[in-house]
N, CA, C and O atoms as a GROMACS GRO file, in nm:
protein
  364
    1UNK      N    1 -12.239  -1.544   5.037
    1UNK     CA    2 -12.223  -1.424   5.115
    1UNK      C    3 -12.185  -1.461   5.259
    1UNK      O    4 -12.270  -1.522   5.323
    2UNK      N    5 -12.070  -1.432   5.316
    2UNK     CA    6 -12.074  -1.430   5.439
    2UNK      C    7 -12.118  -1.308   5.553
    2UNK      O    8 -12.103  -1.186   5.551
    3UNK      N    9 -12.177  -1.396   5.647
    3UNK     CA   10 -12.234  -1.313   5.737
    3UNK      C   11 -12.134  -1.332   5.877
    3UNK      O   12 -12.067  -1.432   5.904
    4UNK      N   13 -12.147  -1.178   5.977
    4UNK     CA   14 -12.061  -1.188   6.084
    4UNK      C   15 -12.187  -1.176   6.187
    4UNK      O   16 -12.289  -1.126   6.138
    5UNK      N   17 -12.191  -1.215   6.320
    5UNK     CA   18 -12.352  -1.190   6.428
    5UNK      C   19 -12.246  -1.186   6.562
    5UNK      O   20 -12.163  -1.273   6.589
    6UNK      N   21 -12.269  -1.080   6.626
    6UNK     CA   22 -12.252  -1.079   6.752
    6UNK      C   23 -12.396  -1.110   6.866
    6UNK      O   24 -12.503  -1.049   6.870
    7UNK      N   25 -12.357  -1.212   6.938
    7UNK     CA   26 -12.522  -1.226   7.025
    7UNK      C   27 -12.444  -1.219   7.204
    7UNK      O   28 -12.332  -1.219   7.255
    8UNK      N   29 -12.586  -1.215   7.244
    8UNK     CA   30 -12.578  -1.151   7.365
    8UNK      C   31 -12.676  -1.250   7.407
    8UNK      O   32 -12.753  -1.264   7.312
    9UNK      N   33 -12.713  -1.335   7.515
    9UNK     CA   34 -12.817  -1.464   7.534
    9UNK      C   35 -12.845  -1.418   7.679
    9UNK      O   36 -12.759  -1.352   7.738
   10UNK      N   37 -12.947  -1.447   7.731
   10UNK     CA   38 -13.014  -1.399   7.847
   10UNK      C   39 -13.072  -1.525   7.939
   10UNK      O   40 -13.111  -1.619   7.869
   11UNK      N   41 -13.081  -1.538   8.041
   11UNK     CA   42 -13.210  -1.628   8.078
   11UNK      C   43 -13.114  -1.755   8.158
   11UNK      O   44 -12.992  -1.739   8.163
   12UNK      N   45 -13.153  -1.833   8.197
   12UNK     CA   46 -13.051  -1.991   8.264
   12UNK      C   47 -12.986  -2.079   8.119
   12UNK      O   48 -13.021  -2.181   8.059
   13UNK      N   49 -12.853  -1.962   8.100
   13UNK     CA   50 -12.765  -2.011   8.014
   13UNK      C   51 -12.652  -2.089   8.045
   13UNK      O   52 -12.599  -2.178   7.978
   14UNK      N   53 -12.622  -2.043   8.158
   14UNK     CA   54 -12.462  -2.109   8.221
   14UNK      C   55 -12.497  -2.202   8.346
   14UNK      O   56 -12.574  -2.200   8.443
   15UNK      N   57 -12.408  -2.279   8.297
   15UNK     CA   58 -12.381  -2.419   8.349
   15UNK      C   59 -12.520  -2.510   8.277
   15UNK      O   60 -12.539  -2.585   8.373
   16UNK      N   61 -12.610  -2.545   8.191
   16UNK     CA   62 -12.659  -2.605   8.094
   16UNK      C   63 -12.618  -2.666   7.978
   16UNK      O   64 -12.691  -2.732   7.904
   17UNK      N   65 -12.491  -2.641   7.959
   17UNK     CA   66 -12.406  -2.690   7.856
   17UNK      C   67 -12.395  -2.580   7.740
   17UNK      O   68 -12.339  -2.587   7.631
   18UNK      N   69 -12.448  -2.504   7.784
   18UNK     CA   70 -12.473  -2.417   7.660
   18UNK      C   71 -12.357  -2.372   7.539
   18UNK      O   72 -12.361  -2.374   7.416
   19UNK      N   73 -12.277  -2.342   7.616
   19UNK     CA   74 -12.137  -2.342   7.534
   19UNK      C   75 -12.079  -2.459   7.459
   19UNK      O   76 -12.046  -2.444   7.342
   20UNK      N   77 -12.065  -2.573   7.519
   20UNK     CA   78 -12.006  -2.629   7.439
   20UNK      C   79 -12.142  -2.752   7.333
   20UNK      O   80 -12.111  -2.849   7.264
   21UNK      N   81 -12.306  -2.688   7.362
   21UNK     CA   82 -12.340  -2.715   7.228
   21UNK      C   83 -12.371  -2.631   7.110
   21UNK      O   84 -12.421  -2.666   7.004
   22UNK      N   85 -12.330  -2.510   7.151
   22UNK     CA   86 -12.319  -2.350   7.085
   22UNK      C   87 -12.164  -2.426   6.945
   22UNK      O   88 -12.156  -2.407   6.824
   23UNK      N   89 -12.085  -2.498   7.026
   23UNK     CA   90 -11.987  -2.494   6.928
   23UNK      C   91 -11.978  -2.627   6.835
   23UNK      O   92 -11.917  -2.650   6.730
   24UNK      N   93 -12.081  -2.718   6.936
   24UNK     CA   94 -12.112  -2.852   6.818
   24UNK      C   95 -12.205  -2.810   6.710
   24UNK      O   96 -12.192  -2.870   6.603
   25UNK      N   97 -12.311  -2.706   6.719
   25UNK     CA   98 -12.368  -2.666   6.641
   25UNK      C   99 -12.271  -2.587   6.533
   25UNK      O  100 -12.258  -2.618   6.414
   26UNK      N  101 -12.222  -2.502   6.587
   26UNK     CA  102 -12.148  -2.422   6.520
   26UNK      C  103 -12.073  -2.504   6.376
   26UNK      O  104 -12.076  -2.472   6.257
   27UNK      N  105 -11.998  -2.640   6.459
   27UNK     CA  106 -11.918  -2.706   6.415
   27UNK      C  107 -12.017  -2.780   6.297
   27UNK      O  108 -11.992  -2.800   6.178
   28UNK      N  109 -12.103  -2.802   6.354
   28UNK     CA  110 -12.210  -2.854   6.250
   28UNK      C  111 -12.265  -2.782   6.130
   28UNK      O  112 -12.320  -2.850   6.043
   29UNK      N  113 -12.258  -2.689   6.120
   29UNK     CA  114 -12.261  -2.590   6.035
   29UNK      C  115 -12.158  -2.484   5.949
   29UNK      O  116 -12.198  -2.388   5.884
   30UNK      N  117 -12.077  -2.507   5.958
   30UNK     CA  118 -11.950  -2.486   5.903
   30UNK      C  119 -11.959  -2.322   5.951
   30UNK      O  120 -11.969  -2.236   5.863
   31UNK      N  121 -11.956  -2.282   6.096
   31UNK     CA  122 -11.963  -2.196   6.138
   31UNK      C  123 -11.834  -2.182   6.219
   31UNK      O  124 -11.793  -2.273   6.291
   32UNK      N  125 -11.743  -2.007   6.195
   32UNK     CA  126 -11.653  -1.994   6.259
   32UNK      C  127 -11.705  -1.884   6.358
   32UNK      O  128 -11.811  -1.824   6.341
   33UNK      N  129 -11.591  -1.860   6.495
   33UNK     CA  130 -11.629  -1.811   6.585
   33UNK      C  131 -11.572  -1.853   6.712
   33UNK      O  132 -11.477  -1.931   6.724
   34UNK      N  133 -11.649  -1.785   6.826
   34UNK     CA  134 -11.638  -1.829   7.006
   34UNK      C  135 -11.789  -1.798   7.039
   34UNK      O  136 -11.883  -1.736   6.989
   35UNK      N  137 -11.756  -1.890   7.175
   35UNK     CA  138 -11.889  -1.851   7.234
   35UNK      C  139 -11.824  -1.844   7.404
   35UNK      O  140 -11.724  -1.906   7.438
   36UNK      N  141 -11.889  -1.772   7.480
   36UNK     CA  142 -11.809  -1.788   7.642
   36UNK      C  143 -11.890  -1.712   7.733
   36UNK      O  144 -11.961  -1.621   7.691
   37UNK      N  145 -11.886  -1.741   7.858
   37UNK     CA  146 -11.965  -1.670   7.982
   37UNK      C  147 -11.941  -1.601   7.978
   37UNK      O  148 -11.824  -1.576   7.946
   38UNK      N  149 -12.059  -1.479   8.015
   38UNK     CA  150 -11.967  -1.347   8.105
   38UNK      C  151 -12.046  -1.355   8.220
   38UNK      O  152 -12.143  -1.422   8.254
   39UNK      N  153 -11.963  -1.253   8.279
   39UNK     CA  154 -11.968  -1.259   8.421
   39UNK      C  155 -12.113  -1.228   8.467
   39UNK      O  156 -12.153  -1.286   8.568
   40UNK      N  157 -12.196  -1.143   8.402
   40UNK     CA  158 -12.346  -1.125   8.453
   40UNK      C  159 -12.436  -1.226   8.396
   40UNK      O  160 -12.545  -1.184   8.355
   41UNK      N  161 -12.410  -1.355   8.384
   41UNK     CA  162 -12.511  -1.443   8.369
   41UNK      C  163 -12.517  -1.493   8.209
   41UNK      O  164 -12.537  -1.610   8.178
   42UNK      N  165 -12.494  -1.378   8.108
   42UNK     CA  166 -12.510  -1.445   7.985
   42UNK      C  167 -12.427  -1.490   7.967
   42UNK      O  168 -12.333  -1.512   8.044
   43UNK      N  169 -12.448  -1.536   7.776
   43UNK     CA  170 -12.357  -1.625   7.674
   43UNK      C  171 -12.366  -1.517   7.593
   43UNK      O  172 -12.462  -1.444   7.566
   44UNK      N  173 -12.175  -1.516   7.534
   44UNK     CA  174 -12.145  -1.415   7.449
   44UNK      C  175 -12.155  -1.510   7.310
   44UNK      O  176 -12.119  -1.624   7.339
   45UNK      N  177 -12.175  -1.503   7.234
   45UNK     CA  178 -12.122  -1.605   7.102
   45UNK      C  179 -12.085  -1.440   6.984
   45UNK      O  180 -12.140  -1.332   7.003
   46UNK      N  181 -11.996  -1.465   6.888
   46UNK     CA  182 -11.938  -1.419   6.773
   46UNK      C  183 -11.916  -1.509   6.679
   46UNK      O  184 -11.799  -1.547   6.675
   47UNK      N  185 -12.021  -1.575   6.570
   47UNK     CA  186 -11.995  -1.611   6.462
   47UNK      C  187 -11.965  -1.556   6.353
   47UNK      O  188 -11.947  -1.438   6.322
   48UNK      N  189 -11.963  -1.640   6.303
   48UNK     CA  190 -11.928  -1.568   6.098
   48UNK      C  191 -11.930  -1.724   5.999
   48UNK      O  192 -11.870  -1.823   6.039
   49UNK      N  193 -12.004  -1.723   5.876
   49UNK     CA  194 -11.981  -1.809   5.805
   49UNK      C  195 -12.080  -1.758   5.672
   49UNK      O  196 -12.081  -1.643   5.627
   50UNK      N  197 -12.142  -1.848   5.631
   50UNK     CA  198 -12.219  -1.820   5.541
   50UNK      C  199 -12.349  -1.780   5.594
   50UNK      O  200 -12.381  -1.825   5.704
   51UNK      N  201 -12.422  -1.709   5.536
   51UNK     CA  202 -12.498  -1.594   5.559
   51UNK      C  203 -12.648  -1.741   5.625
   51UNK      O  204 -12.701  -1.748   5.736
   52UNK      N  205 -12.664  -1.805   5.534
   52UNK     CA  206 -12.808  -1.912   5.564
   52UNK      C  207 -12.722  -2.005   5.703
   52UNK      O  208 -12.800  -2.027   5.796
   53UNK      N  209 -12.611  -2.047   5.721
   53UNK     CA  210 -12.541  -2.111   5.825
   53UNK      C  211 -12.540  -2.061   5.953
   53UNK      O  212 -12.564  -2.130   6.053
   54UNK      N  213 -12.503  -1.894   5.953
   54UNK     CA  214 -12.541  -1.795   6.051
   54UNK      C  215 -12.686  -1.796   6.129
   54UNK      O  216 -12.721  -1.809   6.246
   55UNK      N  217 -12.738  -1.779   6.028
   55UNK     CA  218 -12.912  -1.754   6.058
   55UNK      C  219 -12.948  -1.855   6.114
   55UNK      O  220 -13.030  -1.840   6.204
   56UNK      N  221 -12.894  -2.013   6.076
   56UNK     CA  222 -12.904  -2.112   6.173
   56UNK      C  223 -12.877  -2.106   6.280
   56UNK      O  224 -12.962  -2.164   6.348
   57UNK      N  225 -12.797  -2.062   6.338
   57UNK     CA  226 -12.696  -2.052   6.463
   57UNK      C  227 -12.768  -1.969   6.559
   57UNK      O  228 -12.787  -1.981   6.680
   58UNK      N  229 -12.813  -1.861   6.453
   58UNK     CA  230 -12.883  -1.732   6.564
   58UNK      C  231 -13.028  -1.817   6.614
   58UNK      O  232 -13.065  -1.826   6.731
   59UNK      N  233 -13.095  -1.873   6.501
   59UNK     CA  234 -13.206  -1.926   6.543
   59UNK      C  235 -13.188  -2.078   6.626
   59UNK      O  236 -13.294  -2.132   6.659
   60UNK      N  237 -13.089  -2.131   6.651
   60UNK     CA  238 -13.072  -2.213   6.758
   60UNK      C  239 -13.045  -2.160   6.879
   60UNK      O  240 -13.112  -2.202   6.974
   61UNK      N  241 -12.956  -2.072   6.899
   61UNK     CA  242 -12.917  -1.975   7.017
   61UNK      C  243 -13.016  -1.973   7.087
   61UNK      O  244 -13.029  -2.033   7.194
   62UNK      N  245 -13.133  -1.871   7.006
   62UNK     CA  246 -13.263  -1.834   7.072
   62UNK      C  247 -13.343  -1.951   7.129
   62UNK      O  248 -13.448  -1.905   7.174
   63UNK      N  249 -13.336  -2.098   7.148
   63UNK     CA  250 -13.377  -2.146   7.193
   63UNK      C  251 -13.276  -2.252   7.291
   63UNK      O  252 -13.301  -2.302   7.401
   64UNK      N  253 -13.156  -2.264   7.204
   64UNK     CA  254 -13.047  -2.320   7.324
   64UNK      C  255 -13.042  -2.465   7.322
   64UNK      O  256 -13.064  -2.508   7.209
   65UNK      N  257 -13.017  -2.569   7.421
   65UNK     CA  258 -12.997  -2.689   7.451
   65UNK      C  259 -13.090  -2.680   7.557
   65UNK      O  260 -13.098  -2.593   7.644
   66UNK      N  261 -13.206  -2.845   7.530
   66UNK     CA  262 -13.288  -2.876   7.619
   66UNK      C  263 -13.296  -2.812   7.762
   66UNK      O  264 -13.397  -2.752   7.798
   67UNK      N  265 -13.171  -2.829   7.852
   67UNK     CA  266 -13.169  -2.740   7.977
   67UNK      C  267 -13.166  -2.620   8.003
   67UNK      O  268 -13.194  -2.570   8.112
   68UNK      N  269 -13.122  -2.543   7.869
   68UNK     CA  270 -13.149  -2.414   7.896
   68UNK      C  271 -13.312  -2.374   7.870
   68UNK      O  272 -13.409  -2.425   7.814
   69UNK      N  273 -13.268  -2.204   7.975
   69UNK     CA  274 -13.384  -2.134   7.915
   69UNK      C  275 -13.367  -1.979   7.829
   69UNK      O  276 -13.361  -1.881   7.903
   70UNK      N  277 -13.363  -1.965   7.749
   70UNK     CA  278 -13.347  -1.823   7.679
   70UNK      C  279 -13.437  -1.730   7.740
   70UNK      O  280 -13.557  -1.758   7.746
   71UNK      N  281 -13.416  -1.682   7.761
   71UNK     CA  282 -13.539  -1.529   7.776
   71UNK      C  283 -13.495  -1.409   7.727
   71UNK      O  284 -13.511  -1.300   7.780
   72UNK      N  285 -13.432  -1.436   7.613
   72UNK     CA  286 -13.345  -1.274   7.540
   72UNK      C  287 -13.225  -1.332   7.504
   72UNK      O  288 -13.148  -1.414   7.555
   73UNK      N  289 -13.232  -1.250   7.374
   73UNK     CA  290 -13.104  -1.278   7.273
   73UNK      C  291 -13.134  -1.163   7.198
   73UNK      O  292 -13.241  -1.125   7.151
   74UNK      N  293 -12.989  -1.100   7.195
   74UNK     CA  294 -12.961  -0.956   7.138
   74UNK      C  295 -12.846  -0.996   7.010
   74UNK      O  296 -12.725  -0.993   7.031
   75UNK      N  297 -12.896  -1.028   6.900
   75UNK     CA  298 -12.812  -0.982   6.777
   75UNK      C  299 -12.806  -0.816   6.691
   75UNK      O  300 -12.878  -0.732   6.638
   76UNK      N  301 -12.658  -0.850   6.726
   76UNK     CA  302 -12.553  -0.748   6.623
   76UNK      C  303 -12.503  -0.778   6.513
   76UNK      O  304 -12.402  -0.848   6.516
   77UNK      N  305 -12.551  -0.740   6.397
   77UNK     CA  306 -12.446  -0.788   6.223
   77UNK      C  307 -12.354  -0.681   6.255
   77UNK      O  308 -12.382  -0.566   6.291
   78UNK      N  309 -12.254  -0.727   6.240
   78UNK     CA  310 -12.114  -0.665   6.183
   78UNK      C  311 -12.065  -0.679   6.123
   78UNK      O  312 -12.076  -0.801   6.115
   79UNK      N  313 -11.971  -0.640   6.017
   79UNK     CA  314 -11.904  -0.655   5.887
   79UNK      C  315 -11.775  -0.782   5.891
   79UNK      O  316 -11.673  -0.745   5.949
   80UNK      N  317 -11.774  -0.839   5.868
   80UNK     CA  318 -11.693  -0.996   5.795
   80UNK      C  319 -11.553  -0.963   5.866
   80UNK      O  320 -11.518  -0.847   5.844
   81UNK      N  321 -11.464  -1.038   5.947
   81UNK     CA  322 -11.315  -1.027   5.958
   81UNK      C  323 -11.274  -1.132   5.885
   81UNK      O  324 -11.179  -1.120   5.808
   82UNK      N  325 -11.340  -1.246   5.898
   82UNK     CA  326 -11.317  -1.387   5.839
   82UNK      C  327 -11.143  -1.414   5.914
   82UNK      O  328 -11.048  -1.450   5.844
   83UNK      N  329 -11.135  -1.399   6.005
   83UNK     CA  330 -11.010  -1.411   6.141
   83UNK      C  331 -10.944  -1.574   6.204
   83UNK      O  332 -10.843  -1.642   6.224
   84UNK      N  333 -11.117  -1.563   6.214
   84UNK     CA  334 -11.130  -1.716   6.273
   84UNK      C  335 -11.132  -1.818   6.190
   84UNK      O  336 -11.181  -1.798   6.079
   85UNK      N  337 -11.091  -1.923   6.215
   85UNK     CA  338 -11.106  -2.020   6.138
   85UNK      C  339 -11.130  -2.155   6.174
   85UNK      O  340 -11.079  -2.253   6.121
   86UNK      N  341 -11.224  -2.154   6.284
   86UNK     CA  342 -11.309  -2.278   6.379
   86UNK      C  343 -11.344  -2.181   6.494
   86UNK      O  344 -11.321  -2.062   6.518
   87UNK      N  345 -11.420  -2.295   6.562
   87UNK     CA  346 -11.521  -2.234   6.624
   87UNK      C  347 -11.482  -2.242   6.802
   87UNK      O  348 -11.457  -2.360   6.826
   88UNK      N  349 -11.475  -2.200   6.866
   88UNK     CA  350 -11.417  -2.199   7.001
   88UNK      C  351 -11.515  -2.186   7.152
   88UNK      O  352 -11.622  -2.128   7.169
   89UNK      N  353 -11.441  -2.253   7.235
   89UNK     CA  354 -11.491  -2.220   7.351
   89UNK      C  355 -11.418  -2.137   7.402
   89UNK      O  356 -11.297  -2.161   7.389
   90UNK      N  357 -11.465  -1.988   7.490
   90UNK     CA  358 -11.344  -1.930   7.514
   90UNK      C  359 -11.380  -1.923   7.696
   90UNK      O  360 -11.482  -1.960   7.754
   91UNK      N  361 -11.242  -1.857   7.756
   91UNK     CA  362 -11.300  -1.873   7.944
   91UNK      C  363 -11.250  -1.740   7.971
   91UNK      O  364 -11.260  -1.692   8.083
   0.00000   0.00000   0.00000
């Protein structure tokens, strides 16, 4: 089953590396997608892959790379585009 997750990450995300271990994970998991700053402080990520691969991803998010700190993560399921086909940093 594939699963699609829109997240929303909160807390000292940017400049921690967060993005580009959002996409080694990703990559590690045969997870497609982006992940990228926005301008008020969070990390956007949009995956999609297999449904147990996803759930990985979301439950790494929520805790991040050593330097970060999470304090909120907002997942959205949305229905499958299957578009992507690797996983991206976007700016």
């Amino acid at each position: 089953m594939i699963a699609r997750v829109h997240l929303l990450v909160s807390g000292r995300v940017q400049g921690v590396f967060f993005r580009a271990r959002t996409r080694d994970r990703a990559h590690a998991l045969g997870v497609a997608g982006w992940v990228r700053n926005l301008p008020d402080g969070r990390v956007e990520i949009v995956a999609e892959g297999p449904q147990s691969a996803v759930d990985a991803l979301v439950t790494w998010a929520a805790e991040g790379p050593p330097a970060a700190q999470v304090d909120d993560i907002t997942a959205t399921w949305e229905p499958p585009t299957q578009k992507e086909t690797d996983f991206s940093i976007r700016t």
